[in-house]
C-alpha positions as CSV (number, residue, x, y, z in Angstrom):
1,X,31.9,-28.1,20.4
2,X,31.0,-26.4,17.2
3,X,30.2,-28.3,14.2
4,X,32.2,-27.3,10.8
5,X,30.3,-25.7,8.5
6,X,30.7,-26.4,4.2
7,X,29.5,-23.4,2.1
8,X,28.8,-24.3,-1.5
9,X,30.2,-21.8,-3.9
10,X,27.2,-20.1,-6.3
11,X,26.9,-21.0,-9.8
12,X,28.5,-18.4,-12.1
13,X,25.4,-16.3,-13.3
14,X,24.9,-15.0,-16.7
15,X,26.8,-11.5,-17.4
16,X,26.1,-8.8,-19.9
17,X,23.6,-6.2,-20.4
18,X,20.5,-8.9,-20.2
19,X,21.7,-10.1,-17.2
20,X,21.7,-6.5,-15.8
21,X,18.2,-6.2,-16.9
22,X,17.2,-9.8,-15.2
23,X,18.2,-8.5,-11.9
24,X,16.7,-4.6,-12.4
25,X,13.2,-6.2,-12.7
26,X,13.3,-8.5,-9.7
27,X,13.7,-5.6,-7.4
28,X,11.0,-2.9,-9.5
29,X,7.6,-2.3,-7.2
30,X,4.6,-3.0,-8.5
31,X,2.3,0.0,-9.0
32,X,0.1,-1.0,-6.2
33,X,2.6,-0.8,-3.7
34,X,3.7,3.1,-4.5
35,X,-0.7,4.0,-4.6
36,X,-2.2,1.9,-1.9
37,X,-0.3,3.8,0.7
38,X,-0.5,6.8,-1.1
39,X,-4.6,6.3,-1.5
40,X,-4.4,5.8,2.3
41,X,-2.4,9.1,2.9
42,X,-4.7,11.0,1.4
43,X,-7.7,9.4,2.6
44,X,-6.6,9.9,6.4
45,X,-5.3,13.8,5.5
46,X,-9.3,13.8,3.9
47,X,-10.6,12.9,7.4
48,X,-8.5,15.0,9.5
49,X,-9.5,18.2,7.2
50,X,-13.1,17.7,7.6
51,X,-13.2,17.0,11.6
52,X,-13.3,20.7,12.0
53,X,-16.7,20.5,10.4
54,X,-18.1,18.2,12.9
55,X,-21.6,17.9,13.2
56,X,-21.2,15.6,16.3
57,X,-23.5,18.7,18.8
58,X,-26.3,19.5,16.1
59,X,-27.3,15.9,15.5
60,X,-26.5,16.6,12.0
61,X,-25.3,13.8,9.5
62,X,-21.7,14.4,7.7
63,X,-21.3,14.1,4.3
64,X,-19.3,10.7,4.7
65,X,-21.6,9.0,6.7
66,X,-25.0,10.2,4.2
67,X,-22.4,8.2,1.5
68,X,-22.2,5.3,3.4
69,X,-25.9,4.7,3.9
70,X,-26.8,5.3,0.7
71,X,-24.1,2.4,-0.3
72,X,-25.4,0.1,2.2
73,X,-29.0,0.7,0.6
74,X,-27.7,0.1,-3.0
75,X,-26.2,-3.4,-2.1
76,X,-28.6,-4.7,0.9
């Protein structure tokens, strides 16, 4: 037995230019959103250029890594 089902009819919105405007901005992206993954792109392309570089057989210490101490040092 299905039970009947009222919909409620939406208030009448504003109309006009503005209220073409109002509704533009609520969907715009905030810059973040466009250069986080963008940021991360390149970051991963950064690290997949440099693996042919690897210093994993001589013992030697990349580039990234020397950074990353030197980090740790400067805060701990």
């Amino acid at each position: 037995m299905s039970a009947p089902t009222h919909l409620r009819p939406l208030p009448p919105g504003p109309s006009g230019p503005r209220a073409r405007v109002t509704t533009a901005a609520g969907t715009r992206l905030h810059w973040w959103a466009l250069a986080l993954p963008a940021l991360a792109f390149g970051l991963l392309l950064l690290l997949l250029a440099g693996s042919g570089e690897a210093h994993a057989a001589t013992g030697e210490v990349s580039g990234l890594v020397q950074v990353a101490e030197q980090l740790l040092r400067a805060v701990g």
